[in-house]
C-alpha positions in Angstrom: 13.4 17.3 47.6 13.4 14.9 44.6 15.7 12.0 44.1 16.8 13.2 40.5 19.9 13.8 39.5 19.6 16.7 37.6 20.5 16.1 33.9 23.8 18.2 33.2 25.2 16.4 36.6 24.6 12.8 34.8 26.2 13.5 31.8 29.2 14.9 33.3 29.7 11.7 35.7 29.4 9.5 32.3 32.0 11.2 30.7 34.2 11.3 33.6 34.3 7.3 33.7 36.3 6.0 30.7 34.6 3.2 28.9 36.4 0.3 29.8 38.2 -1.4 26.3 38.8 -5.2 26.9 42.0 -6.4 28.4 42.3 -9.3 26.6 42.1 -10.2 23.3 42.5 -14.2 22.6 42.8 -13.3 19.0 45.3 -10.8 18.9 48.9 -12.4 18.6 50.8 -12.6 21.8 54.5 -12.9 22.5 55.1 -16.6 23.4 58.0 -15.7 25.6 60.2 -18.1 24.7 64.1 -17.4 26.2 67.0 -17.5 23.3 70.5 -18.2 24.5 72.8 -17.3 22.1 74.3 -20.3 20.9 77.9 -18.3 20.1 77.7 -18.9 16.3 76.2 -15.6 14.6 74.1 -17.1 11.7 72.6 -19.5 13.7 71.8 -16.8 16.4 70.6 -14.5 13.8 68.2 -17.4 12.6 67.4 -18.1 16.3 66.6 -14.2 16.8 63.9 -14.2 13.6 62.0 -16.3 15.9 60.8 -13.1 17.8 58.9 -12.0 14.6 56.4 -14.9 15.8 55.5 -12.6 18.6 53.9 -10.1 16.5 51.9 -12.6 14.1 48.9 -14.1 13.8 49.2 -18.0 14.5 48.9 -18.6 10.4 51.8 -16.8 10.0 54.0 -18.6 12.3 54.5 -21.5 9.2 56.5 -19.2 7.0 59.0 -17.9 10.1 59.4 -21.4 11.1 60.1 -22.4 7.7 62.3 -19.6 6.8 64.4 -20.7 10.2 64.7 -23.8 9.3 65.9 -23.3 6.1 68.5 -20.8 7.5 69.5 -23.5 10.1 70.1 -26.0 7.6 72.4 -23.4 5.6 74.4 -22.4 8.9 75.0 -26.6 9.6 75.9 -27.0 5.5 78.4 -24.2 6.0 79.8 -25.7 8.8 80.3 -28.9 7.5 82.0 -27.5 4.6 84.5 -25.5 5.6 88.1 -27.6 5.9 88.9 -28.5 9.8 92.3 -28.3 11.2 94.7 -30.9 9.9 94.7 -34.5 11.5 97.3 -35.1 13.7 100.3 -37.0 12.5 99.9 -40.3 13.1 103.2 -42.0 14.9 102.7 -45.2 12.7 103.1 -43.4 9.3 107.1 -44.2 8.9 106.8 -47.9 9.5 108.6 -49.6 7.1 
Protein backbone atom coordinates (compact mmCIF):
# COMPACT_ATOMS: atom_id res chain seq x y z
CA UNK A 1 0.00 0.00 0.00
CA UNK A 2 1.61 3.41 -0.86
CA UNK A 3 1.30 6.54 1.16
CA UNK A 4 0.15 8.67 -1.94
CA UNK A 5 -2.64 10.38 -2.20
CA UNK A 6 -3.82 9.76 -5.47
CA UNK A 7 -3.76 13.00 -7.66
CA UNK A 8 -7.56 13.72 -8.48
CA UNK A 9 -8.14 13.21 -4.47
CA UNK A 10 -5.52 16.25 -3.86
CA UNK A 11 -6.91 18.53 -6.08
CA UNK A 12 -10.35 18.14 -4.98
CA UNK A 13 -9.30 18.70 -1.10
CA UNK A 14 -7.55 22.07 -2.42
CA UNK A 15 -10.45 23.36 -3.96
CA UNK A 16 -12.64 22.45 -1.21
CA UNK A 17 -10.59 24.86 1.34
CA UNK A 18 -11.22 28.51 0.38
CA UNK A 19 -8.13 30.52 0.24
CA UNK A 20 -8.15 32.61 3.14
CA UNK A 21 -8.36 36.63 2.04
CA UNK A 22 -6.87 38.85 4.90
CA UNK A 23 -9.06 40.13 7.61
CA UNK A 24 -7.59 43.16 8.09
CA UNK A 25 -6.58 45.70 6.13
CA UNK A 26 -4.69 48.75 8.02
CA UNK A 27 -5.03 50.70 4.82
CA UNK A 28 -8.43 50.41 4.01
CA UNK A 29 -10.51 53.28 5.74
CA UNK A 30 -12.39 52.24 8.86
CA UNK A 31 -15.40 53.70 10.62
CA UNK A 32 -14.07 55.56 13.65
CA UNK A 33 -17.15 54.96 15.57
CA UNK A 34 -17.68 58.03 16.95
CA UNK A 35 -21.45 58.51 18.80
CA UNK A 36 -23.47 61.79 17.52
CA UNK A 37 -26.15 63.01 19.75
CA UNK A 38 -28.31 65.21 18.10
CA UNK A 39 -27.77 68.46 19.38
CA UNK A 40 -31.86 69.47 18.58
CA UNK A 41 -30.91 72.22 16.05
CA UNK A 42 -31.23 70.57 12.38
CA UNK A 43 -28.30 72.39 10.53
CA UNK A 44 -26.03 71.78 13.01
CA UNK A 45 -27.05 68.11 13.22
CA UNK A 46 -27.00 67.84 9.57
CA UNK A 47 -23.35 69.24 9.63
CA UNK A 48 -22.72 66.88 12.64
CA UNK A 49 -24.22 63.85 10.45
CA UNK A 50 -21.59 64.72 7.31
CA UNK A 51 -19.11 63.53 9.76
CA UNK A 52 -20.04 59.87 8.96
CA UNK A 53 -18.71 60.37 5.39
CA UNK A 54 -15.17 60.16 7.25
CA UNK A 55 -15.94 56.48 7.76
CA UNK A 56 -15.75 55.67 4.26
CA UNK A 57 -12.48 57.71 3.36
CA UNK A 58 -9.13 57.48 3.17
CA UNK A 59 -7.35 59.45 6.15
CA UNK A 60 -6.32 62.30 3.32
CA UNK A 61 -9.72 62.87 2.69
CA UNK A 62 -10.85 63.49 6.11
CA UNK A 63 -9.28 67.48 5.64
CA UNK A 64 -11.94 68.46 3.21
CA UNK A 65 -15.10 66.78 5.49
CA UNK A 66 -13.63 68.50 8.43
CA UNK A 67 -13.39 71.63 6.61
CA UNK A 68 -16.61 71.53 4.90
CA UNK A 69 -18.16 70.96 8.73
CA UNK A 70 -16.60 73.55 10.01
CA UNK A 71 -17.60 75.93 7.62
CA UNK A 72 -21.20 74.68 7.97
CA UNK A 73 -20.88 75.12 11.75
CA UNK A 74 -19.84 78.48 11.57
CA UNK A 75 -22.85 79.31 9.20
CA UNK A 76 -25.45 77.48 11.62
CA UNK A 77 -23.76 79.85 14.76
CA UNK A 78 -23.86 83.18 12.18
CA UNK A 79 -27.51 82.44 11.62
CA UNK A 80 -28.16 82.09 15.03
CA UNK A 81 -26.76 85.18 16.08
CA UNK A 82 -28.59 86.95 13.49
CA UNK A 83 -31.83 86.28 13.83
CA UNK A 84 -33.76 89.00 16.33
CA UNK A 85 -34.42 87.44 19.99
CA UNK A 86 -37.45 88.02 21.91
CA UNK A 87 -37.99 91.48 23.17
CA UNK A 88 -36.23 92.65 26.46
CA UNK A 89 -38.31 92.76 29.24
CA UNK A 90 -39.68 96.14 30.34
CA UNK A 91 -37.59 97.55 32.60
CA UNK A 92 -39.66 98.89 35.87
CA UNK A 93 -37.25 102.04 35.99
CA UNK A 94 -38.16 103.32 32.54
CA UNK A 95 -41.07 105.96 33.76
CA UNK A 96 -38.92 107.62 36.40
CA UNK A 97 -39.23 111.09 36.04
Amino acid sequence: MSDSVPEAAAQAAAEAVPEAEPSYDPAAPAPLDVDRAPSGNADVDAQLGRLADTDHLATDGHVEVYEDVHRGLRDALTALDARPGPPAPPSPYQNRS
